[in-house]
N, C-alpha and C positions, 0 to 999 in steps of 0.2 A: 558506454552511455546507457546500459541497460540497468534499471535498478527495482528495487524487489518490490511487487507491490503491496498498499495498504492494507487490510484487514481491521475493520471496525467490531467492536465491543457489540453484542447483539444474542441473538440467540447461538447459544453453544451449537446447535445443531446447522446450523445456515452458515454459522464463520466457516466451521472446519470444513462442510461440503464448498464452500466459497472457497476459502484459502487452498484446497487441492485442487479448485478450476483454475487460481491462478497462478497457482505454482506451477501447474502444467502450463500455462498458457506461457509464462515464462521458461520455462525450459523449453521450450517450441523456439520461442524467441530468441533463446541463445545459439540452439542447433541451427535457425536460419541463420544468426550473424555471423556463425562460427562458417558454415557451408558459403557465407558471400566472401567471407576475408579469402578462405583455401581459393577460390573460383578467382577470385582479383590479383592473389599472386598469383595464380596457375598464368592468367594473362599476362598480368605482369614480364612474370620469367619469358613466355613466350615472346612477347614484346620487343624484350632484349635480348633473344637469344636471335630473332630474328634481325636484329639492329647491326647484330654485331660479329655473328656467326660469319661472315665471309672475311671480316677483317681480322680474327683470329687464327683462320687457317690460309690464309693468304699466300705463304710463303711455302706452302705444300705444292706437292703436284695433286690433280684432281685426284687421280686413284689413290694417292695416300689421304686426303680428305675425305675419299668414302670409305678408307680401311679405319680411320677414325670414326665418322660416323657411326658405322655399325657396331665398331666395339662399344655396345652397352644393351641393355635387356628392353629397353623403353625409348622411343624418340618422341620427341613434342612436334607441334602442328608444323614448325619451325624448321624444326630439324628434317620431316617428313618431306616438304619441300624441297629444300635444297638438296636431300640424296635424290629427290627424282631429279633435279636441274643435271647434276652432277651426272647422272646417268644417262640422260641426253645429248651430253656434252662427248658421246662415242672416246670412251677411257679405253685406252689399250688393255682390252680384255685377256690375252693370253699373258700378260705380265700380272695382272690386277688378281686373274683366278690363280696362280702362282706363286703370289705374295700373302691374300687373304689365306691361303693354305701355310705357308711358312708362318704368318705369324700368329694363328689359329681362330681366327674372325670366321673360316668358311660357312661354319654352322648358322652364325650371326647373318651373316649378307643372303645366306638362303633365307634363312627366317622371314626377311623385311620383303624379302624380292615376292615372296609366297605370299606374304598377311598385307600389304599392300599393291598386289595386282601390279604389280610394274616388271612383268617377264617378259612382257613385247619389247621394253626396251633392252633387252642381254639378248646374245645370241642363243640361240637352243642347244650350242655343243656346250658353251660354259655353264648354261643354268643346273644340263643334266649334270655334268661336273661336280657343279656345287652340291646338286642335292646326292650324289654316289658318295664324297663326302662328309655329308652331312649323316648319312645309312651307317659308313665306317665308323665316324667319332661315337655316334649312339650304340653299335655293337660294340667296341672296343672298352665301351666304357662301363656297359652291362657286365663285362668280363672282369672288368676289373673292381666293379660293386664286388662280383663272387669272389675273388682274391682277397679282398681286404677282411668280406664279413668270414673267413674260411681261414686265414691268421689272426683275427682275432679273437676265433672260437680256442686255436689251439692257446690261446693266451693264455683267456680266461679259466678255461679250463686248469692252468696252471695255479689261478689266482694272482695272475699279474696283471697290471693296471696295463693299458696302451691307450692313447689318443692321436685320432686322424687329422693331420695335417694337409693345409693348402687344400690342390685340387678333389684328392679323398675323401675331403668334407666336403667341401661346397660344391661339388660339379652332385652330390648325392643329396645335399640338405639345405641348400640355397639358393641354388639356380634354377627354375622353374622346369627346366627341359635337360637332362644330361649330355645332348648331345649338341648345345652351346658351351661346354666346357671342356676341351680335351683334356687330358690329363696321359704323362709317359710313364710316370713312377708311382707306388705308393711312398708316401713320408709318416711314418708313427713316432709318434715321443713314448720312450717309456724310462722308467726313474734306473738312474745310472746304478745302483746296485742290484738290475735286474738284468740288466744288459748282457753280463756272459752266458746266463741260461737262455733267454730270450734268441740268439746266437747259436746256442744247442739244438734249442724246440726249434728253428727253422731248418737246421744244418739235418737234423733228423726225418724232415718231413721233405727232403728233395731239393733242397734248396744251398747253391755256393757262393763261394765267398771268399776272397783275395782275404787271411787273415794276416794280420798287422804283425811285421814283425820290421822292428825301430834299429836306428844306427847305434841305438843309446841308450841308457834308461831316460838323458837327458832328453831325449829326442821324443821318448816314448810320454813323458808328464809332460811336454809343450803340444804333443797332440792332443793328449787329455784337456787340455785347457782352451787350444786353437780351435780346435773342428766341431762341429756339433752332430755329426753322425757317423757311426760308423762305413767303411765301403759297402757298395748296392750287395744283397743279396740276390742273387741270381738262378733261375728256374727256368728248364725249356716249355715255350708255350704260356710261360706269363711276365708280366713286368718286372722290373727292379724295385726290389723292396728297400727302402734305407729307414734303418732305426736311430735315431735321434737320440741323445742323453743329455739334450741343451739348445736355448733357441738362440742365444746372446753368447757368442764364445769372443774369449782373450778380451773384453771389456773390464777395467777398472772398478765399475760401477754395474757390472750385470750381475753380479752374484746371486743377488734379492730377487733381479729381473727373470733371470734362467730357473728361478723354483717356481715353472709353470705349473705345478699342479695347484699353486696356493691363489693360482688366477684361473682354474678350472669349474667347469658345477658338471654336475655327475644327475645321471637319471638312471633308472633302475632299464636293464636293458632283457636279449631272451636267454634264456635256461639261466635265471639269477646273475649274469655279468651286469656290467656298469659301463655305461655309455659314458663318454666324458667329452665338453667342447670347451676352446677356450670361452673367455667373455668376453665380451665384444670391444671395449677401449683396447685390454689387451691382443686381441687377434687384430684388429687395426696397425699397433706396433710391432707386430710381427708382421702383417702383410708388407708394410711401406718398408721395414729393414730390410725384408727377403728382398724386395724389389731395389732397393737400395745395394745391395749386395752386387748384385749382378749386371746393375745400370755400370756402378762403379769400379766394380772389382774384373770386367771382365768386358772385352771387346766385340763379343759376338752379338746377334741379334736376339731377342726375346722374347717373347711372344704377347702380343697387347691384350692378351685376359687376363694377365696380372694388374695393368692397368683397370678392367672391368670388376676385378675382385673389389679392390679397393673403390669405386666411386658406386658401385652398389652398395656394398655394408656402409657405407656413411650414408647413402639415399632410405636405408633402411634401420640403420640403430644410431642417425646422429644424434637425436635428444637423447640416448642414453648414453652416449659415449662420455666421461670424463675429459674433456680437453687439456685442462689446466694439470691433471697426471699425465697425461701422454705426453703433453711437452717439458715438462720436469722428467718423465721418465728418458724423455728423446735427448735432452741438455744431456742429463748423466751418463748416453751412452756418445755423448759429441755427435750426434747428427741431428739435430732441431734445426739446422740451417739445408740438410739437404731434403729432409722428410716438410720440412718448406716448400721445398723446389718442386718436390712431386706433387705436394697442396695445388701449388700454384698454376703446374702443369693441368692437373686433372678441371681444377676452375675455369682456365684459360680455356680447353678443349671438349671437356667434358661437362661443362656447367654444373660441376658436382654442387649443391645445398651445403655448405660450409657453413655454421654458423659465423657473426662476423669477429668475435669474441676468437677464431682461430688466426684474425691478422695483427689481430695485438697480440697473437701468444706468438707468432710468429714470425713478427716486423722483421727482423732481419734477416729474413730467407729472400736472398736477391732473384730478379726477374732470372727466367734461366729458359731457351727456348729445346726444351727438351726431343721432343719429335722431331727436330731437324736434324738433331745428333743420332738419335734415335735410329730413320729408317736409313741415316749413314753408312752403318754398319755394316761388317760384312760378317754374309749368312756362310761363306766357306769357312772361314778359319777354325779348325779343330782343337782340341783339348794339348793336343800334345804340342799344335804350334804356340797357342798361349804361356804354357808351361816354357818351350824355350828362349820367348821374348822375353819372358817376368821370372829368368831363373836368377841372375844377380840382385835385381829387387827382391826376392821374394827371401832369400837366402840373407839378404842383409836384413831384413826386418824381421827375420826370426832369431839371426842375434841379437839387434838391439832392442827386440821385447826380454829375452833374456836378462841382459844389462839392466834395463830399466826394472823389470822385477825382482832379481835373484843378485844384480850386483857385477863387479867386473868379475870374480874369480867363475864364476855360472856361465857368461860369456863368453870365456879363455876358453873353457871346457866343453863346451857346446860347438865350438869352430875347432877343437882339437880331435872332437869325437866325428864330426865332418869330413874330416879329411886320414881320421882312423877310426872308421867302424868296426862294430861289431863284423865277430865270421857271420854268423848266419846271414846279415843282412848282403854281405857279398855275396854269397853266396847263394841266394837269390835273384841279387840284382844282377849277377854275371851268372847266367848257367853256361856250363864248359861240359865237355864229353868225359875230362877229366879234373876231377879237385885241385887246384891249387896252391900251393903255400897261402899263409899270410901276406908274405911279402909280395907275391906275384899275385895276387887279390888287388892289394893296395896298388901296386903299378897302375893295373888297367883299370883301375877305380881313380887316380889322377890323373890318366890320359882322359877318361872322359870328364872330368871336372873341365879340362884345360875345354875340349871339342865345346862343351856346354857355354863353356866362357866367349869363348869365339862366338859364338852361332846367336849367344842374346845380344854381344853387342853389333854384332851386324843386323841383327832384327830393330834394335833399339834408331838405328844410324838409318833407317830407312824411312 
């Protein structure tokens, strides 16, 4: 409704001092209508967040409502409310300080309990808890700043590119405080023909590593293609290092997607290295997959600052994100209906700022009550039990990605080398006091195929 105003023909010297009073005068005038609009939806959102925020988490128990709550950087006047209601409401505190700890919020629920005065309502053994916690996540993490910037001096030094993934970047470069971000591992991508030295320069510098040796060469080019990092690197006294040579493995349509460095920007970093981060639509598409990964791909519990990653960076780079790539990029990797879901999820609980241009990009991502699945899960189950529940699944879709890429004779041979590996890899996989034949390899390489067979479908039947 604002529009420019007149400037009449007169003295040259009077217009132009005229026309700069009212040019400012209207630019005053924009800056207030622009500060009444932000200030109307700020209410607005409030409005409805406070309309509607109990009927979205309804079917929570209280302490998982305020494990949601706190997972995010920022609450509204809204939100601020109802975690003190929720706090009054005496939450079983020794399960709630237990859980915020499992699922890595501790930092977050100190934070809120500190910057809005509500310590009277926790008891003083859990608050100190939270904040011993909160001392740990911020040392550990300081530890691991020095870990990362200390591999990737030896990198550079090399003249090899690396770039910091997930929590490595953003618990250092995103999150206002590091010790709202835990973080177990470092994750680097670095360009797959750097990879075997990059393996050296660690393995030289103190650092081990379970190195890869295959059933197959067949077996050896489906991991090339499957996995996107090599196994952890390992060092006493610091974390698991994993190097990456891909962010979209065994996708159709990832090929384009996995040459991250051509979605990367580079800043000039110290002693002449190069800094490198994704861009932001594409780090959005790798947050929601990684998350998507492991929502889907695996039974265990995980931790809700994956969910905080992603409804941050969208609170903070939505006008720059590309929507309409991400979900052509999300179609070509077949998940635009589950990277939906998490949309939908994060909307429903998080009142993440979506633009609305993302419901028509992503109309067919069905309602999906995520959270309830979610804090379902069990926080025991280990890597090796999952491994024996999904061992006939997992072994069937490794032959029939074979099949589907390489054909039936690729498949024949693939389930042939399965059941006759390579010596070495017996040989590994059974240590004995003493060597074996081949054939006495293979023997006790099919009795455990059979025990394997046994054990997932009794997992499977349960």
């Amino acid at each position: 409704g604002l529009s420019f105003p007149n400037v009449s023909i007169g003295n040259p010297v009077m217009c132009y001092s005229e026309h700069r009073f009212r040019l400012k005068a209207c630019r005053n005038d924009i800056v207030l209508a622009e500060t009444m609009i932000k200030a109307q939806k700020s209410y607005d959102r409030d409005k409805m967040t406070a309309a509607t925020i109990r009927s979205q988490i309804n079917n929570l128990s209280k302490e998982q409502s305020l494990l949601i709550l706190v997972a995010r950087l920022r609450l509204s006047l809204a939100e601020k409310a109802h975690f003190k209601a929720l706090l009054s409401r005496n939450p079983d505190w020794p399960g709630l300080l237990e859980q915020a700890v499992d699922f890595g919020v501790a930092g977050l629920f100190y934070k809120y309990l500190r910057e809005n005065q509500l310590i009277r309502f926790v008891p003083e053994k859990v608050f100190k808890e939270l904040g011993r916690e909160y001392g740990r996540i911020a040392l550990k993490n300081l530890r691991i700043r020095g870990q990362i910037n200390q591999v990737l001096q030896l990198l550079n030094e090399r003249q090899m590119d690396a770039l910091v993934l997930k929590g490595g970047y953003l618990a250092n470069h995103f999150y206002p405080d590091m010790a709202l971000r835990p973080m177990s591992d470092i994750d680097l991508l670095c360009k797959k023909h750097d990879i075997a030295e990059v393996a050296d320069i660690l393995v030289q510098n103190g650092y081990k590593w379970e190195d890869a040796v295959f059933q197959s060469p067949a077996h050896e080019l489906a991991f090339w293609e499957r996995n996107q990092h090599l196994p952890p690197f390992k060092k006493a006294g610091h974390v698991p290092v994993e190097i990456h040579f891909q962010l979209f493995a065994d996708h159709p349509a990832a090929k384009d997607l996995s040459d991250t460095w051509a979605f990367a920007a580079s800043v000039s970093g110290p002693n002449g290295g190069r800094i490198y981060r994704l861009l932001p639509t594409y780090q959005l598409l790798f947050l929601t997959y990684h998350l998507y990964l492991h929502f889907r791909k695996s039974e265990r519990r995980f931790p809700l600052y994956w969910f905080v990653d992603i409804h941050e960076w969208v609170c903070r780079f939505g006008e720059k994100i590309d929507w309409e790539w991400l979900f052509h990029a999300s179609s070509r990797l077949l998940l635009h209906q589950e990277i939906g879901k998490i949309f939908r999820t994060l909307k429903n609980y998080w009142h993440t700022p979506f633009p609305e241009t993302v419901w028509y990009l992503f109309l067919d991502a069905s309602s999906y009550d995520m959270p309830a699945d979610f804090f379902g899960r069990d926080k025991a189950i280990t890597d090796a039990e999952i491994q024996k529940k999904t061992y006939i699944k997992s072994n069937i879709e490794k032959i029939s990605r074979q099949y589907t890429k390489y054909g039936t004779a690729a498949a024949v041979y693939l389930f042939f080398r399965f059941l006759f590996p390579d010596r070495a890899w017996l040989i590994r996989e059974y240590p004995m006091k003493r060597p074996l034949s081949r054939v006495g390899y293979c023997i006790v390489h099919h009795f455990s195929i059979l025990k394997k067979l046994f054990l997932s479908l009794g997992y499977s039947r349960r």
